[in-house]
C-alpha positions as CSV (number, residue, x, y, z in Angstrom):
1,X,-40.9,3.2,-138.5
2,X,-39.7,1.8,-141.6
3,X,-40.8,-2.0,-142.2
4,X,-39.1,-3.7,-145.3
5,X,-41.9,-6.5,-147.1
6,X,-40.9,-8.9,-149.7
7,X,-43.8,-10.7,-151.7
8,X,-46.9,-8.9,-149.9
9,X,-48.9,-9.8,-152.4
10,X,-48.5,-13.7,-152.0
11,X,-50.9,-13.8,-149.4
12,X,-51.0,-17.7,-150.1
13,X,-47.3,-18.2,-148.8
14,X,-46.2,-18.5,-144.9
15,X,-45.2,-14.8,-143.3
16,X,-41.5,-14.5,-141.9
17,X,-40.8,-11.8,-139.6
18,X,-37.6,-10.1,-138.5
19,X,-39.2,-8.2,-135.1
20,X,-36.2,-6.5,-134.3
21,X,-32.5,-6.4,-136.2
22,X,-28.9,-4.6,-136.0
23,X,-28.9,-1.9,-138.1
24,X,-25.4,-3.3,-139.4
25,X,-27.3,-6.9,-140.3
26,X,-30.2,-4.8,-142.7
27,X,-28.4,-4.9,-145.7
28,X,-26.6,-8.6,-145.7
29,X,-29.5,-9.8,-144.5
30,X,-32.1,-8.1,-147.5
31,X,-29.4,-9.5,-149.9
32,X,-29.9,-13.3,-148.8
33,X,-34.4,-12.6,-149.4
34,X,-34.1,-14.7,-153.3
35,X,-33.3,-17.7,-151.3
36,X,-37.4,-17.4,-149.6
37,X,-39.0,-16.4,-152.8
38,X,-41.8,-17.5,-153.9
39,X,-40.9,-20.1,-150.4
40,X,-42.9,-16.9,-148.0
41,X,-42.6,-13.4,-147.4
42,X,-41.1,-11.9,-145.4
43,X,-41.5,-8.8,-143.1
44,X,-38.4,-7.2,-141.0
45,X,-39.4,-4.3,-138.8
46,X,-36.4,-2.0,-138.8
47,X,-37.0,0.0,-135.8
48,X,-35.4,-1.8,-132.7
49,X,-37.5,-3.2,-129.8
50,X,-36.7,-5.2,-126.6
51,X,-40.1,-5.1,-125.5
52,X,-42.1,-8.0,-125.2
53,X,-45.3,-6.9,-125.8
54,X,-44.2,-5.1,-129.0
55,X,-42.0,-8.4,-130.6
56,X,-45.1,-10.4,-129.7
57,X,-47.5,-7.8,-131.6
58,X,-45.1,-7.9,-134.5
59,X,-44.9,-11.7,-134.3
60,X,-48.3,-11.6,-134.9
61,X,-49.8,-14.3,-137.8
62,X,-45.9,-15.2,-138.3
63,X,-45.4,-18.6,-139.1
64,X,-41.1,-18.3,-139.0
65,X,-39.6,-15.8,-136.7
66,X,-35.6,-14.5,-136.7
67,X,-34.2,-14.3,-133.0
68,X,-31.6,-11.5,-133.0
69,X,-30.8,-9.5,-130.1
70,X,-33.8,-10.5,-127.7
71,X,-34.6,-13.7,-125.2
72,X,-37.8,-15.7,-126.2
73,X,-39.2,-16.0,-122.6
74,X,-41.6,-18.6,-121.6
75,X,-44.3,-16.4,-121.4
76,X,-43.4,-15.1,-124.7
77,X,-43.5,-18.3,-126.2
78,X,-46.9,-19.0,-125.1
79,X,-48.1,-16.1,-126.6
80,X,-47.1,-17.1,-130.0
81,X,-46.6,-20.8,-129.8
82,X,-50.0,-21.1,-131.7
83,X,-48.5,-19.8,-134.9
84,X,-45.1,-19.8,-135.2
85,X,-43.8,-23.3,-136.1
86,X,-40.0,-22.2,-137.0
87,X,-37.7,-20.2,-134.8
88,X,-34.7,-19.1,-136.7
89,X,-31.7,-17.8,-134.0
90,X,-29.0,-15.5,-135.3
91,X,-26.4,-16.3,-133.2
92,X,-24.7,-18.8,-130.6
93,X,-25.6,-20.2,-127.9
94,X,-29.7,-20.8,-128.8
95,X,-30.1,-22.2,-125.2
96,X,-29.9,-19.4,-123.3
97,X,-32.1,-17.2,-125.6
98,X,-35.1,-19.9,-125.9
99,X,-36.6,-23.0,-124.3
100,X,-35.3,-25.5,-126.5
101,X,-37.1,-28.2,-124.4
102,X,-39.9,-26.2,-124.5
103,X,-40.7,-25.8,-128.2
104,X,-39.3,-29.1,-128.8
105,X,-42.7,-30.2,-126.9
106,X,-44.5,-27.5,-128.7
107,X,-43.3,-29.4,-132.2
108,X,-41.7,-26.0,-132.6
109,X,-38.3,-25.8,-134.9
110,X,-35.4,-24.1,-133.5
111,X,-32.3,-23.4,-135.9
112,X,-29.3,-21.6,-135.4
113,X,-26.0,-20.5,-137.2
114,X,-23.0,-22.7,-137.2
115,X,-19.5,-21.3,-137.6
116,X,-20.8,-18.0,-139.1
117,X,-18.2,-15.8,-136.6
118,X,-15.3,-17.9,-135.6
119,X,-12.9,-15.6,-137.2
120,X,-14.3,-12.1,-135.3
121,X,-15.2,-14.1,-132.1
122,X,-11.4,-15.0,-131.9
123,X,-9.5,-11.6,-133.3
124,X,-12.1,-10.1,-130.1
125,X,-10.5,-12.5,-128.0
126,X,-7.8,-11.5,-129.1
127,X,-8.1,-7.9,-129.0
128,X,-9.5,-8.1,-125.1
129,X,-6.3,-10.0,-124.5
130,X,-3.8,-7.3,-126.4
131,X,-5.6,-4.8,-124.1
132,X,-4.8,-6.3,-120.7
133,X,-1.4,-6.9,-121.7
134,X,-0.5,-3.6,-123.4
135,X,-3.5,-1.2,-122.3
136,X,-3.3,0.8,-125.4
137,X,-7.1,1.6,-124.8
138,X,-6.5,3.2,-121.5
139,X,-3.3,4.7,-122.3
140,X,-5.3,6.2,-125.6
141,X,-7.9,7.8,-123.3
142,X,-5.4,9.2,-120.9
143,X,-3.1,10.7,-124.3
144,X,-6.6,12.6,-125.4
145,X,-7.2,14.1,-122.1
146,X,-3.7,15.5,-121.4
147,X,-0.2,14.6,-119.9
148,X,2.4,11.9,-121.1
149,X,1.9,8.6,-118.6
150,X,2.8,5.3,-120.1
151,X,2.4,1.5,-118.4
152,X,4.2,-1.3,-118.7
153,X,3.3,-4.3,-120.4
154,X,3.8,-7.6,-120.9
155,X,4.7,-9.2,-123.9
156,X,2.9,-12.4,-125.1
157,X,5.7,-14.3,-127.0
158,X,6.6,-17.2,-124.9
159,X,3.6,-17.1,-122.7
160,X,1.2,-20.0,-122.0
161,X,-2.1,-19.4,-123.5
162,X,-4.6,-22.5,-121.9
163,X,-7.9,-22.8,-124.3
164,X,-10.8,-24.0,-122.6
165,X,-13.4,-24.9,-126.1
166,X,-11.3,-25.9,-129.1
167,X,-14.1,-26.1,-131.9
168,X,-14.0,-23.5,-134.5
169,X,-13.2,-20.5,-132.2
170,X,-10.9,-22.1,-130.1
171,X,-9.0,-23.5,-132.9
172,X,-9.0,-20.1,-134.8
173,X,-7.1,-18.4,-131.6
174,X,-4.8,-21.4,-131.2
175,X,-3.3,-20.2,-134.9
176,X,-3.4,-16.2,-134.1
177,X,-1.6,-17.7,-130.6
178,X,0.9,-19.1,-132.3
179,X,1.8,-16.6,-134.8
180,X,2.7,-14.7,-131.0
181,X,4.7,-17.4,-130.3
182,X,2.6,-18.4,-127.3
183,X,2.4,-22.1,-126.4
184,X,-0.8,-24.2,-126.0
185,X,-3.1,-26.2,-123.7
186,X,-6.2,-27.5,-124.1
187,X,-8.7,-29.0,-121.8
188,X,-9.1,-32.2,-122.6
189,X,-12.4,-32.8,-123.5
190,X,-14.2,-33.7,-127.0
191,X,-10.7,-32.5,-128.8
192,X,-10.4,-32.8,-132.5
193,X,-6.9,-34.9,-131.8
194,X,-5.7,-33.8,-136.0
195,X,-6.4,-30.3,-134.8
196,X,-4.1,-30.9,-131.6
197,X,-1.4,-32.0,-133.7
198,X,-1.7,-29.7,-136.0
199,X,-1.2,-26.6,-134.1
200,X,0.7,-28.5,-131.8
201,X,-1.2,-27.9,-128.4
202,X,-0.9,-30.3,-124.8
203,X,-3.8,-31.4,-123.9
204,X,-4.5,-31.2,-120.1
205,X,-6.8,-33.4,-118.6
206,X,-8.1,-31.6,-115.6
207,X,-9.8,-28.4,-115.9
208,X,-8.1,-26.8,-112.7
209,X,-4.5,-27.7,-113.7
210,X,-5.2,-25.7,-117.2
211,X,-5.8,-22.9,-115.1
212,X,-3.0,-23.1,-112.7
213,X,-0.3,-23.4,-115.6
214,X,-1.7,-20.8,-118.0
215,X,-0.7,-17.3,-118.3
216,X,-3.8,-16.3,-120.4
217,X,-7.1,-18.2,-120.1
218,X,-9.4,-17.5,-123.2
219,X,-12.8,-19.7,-122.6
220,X,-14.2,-20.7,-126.2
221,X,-17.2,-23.0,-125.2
222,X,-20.7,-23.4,-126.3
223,X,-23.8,-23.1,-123.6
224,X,-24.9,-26.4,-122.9
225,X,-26.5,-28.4,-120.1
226,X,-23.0,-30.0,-119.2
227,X,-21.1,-26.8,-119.5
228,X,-23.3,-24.4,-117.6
229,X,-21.7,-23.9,-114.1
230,X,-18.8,-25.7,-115.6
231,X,-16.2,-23.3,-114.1
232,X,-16.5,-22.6,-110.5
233,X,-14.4,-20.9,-107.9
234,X,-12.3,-24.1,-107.2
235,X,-10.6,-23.5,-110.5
236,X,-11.1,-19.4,-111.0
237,X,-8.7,-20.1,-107.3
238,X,-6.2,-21.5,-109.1
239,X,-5.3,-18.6,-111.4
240,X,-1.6,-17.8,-110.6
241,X,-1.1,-13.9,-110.2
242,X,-0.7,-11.4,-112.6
243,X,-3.1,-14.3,-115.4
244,X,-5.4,-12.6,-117.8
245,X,-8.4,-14.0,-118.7
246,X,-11.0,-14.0,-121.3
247,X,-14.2,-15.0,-122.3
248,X,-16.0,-14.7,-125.1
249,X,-18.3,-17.3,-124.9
250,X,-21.1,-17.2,-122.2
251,X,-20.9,-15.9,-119.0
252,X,-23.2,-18.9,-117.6
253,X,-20.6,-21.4,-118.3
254,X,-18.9,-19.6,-115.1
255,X,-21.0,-20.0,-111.8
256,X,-22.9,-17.0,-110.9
257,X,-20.7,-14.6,-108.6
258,X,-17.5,-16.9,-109.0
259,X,-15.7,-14.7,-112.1
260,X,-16.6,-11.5,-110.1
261,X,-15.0,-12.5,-106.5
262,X,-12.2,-13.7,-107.7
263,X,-11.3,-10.8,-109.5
264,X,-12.1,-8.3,-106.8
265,X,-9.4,-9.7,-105.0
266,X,-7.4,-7.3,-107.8
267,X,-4.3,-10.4,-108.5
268,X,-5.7,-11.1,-112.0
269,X,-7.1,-8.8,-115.3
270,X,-9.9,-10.0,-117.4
271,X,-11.0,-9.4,-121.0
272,X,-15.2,-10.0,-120.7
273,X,-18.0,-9.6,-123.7
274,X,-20.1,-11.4,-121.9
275,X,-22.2,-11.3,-118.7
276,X,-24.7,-13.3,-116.7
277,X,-27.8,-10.4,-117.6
278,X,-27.4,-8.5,-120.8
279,X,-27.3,-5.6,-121.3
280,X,-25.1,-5.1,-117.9
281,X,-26.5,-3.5,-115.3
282,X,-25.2,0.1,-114.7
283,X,-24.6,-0.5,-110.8
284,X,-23.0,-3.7,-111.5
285,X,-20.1,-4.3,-109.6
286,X,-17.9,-5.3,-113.0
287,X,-18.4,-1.6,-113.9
288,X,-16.2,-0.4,-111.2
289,X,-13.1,-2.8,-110.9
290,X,-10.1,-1.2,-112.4
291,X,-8.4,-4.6,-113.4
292,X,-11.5,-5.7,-116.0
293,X,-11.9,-4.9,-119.7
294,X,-15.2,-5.3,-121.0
295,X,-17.2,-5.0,-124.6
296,X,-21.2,-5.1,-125.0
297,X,-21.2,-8.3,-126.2
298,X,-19.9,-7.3,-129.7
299,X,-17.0,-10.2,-130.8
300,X,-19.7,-11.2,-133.3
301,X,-20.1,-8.2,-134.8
302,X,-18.0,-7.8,-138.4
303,X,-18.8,-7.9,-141.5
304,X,-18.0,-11.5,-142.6
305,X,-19.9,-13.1,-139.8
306,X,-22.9,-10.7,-140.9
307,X,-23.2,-12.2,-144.7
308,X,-22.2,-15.9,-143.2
309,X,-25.2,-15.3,-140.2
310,X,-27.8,-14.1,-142.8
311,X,-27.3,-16.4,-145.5
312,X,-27.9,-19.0,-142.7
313,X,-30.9,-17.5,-141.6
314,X,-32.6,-17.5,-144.9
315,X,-31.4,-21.1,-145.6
316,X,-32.7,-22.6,-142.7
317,X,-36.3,-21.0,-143.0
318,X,-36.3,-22.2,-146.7
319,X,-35.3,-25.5,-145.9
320,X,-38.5,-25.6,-142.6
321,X,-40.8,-24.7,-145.3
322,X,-39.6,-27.5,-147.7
323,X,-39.7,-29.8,-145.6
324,X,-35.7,-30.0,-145.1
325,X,-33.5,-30.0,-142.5
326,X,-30.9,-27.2,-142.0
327,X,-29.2,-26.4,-139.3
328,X,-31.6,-27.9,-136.6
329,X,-30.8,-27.0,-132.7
330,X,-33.6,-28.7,-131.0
């Protein structure tokens, strides 16, 4: 196993560690290491681990840890809470990959990344959403086994897109939308109203009636306490035949089971990069429904939201041990 040290000598400065990393993020992220120096050195362990007992051992005497690509249990956390007094999240959606009430009573700093992927989490979207309507995927898989079969599709130009999240993301597919032609709603809640305007969307006040008028649904919201559960099978019912829906966000702001019964009943297609437990289980029922699309969580992943991630990263463990505030999620 390879581990990459900056500083090892400077024994006197506070130890980062990097326990486990995308191979893809290596590189970005070893370019953003001038912003800690002579700030504390680092250590990022290249070989990839989802095993708590070795991310605990690596963790070991750390003072600042990176999150990427494994949950921070509760037992985890009490393993380590003695030393580490800065969590540093690569990602979205910190809440569901660490106590945040937890190590907010621990006096433990949580950061995470801010607008670092809105671009590649929206061209995902809206990649998922190209593949319902045209199947190029599926017809590409067919063409390399044999035979000449086509489908039908269904073009988006004139079609209803309803956005449910309009920060950054949201707003980013509202433009690619439009450039289709496709008109826009919104759920109306905590809208930027210039951003409405602008791309010219209707807001739509209940969250059911979005659903019920939209020909795509592409959910674009963050994982918080009011949004968890958010979407239920009262509005996942209202989903006119023949709908495709998408999410890229998080799976928990749909109730658990809700997103998966309503598309058994075969009427609607889905786009999903998400899912309730991750990595997806091989006998999960998803796996085997003819009508879903679905990506390893992987909207995030492209270069530009790489070098945007990392430089955060690095910023917001400089600024912890400065004494600064960066990019604070708890």
């Amino acid at each position: 196993m390879r581990i990459i040290e900056t500083q090892p000598e400077r024994t006197d400065l506070p130890l980062v560690v990097v326990p486990n990393i995308v191979d893809a993020m290596l590189e970005p992220f070893t370019g953003t290491l001038d912003l800690l120096r002579d700030v504390a050195r680092v250590r990022i362990y290249t070989e990839p681990t989802l095993d708590e007992d070795t991310l605990v051992e690596r963790m070991e005497g750390a003072k600042g840890v990176v999150i990427i690509g494994f949950h921070v249990s509760d037992a985890m956390l009490d393993r380590v809470g003695d030393h580490v007094g800065c969590f540093a999240f690569g990602g979205t959606g910190v809440a569901s990959y660490i106590n945040l009430i937890a190590t907010r009573e621990r006096g433990i700093r949580v950061c995470n990344v801010v607008h670092y992927g809105d671009g590649a989490v929206a061209e995902h979207a809206v990649a998922l959403m190209m593949e319902l309507a045209r199947h190029v995927g599926r017809m590409d898989a067919a063409m390399h086994v044999g035979g000449w079969h086509g489908e039908d599709g269904v073009s988006l130009e004139d079609k209803t897109i309803g956005l449910v999240g309009f920060g950054g993301i949201g707003q980013r597919m509202a433009r690619i939308a439009r450039g289709f032609g496709m008109q826009l709603l919104v759920w109306n809640s905590h809208l930027d109203v210039q951003a409405v305007r602008d791309l010219e969307a209707t807001p739509v006040n209940d969250l059911g009636e979005l659903f019920e008028r939209s020909d795509i649904v592409s959910l674009h919201l963050p994982l918080l306490p009011d949004t968890a559960g958010l979407i239920a099978s009262e509005q996942l019912n209202r989903l006119r035949p023949g709908t495709l829906f998408v999410n890229t966000a998080r799976a928990e702001v749909i109730q658990p089971g809700a997103l998966t019964s309503r598309l058994q009943r075969g009427d609607i297609s889905a786009g999903l990069d998400v899912f309730d437990t991750e990595p997806l289980a091989d006998d999960d029922p998803l796996r085997t429904l003819p009508n879903v699309v679905l990506t390893p969580h992987v909207a995030w992943r492209a270069e530009a939201a790489y070098a945007s991630l990392t430089r955060q990263l690095s910023q917001s463990l400089a600024a912890y041990f400065k004494g600064e505030s960066f990019n604070i999620a708890n």
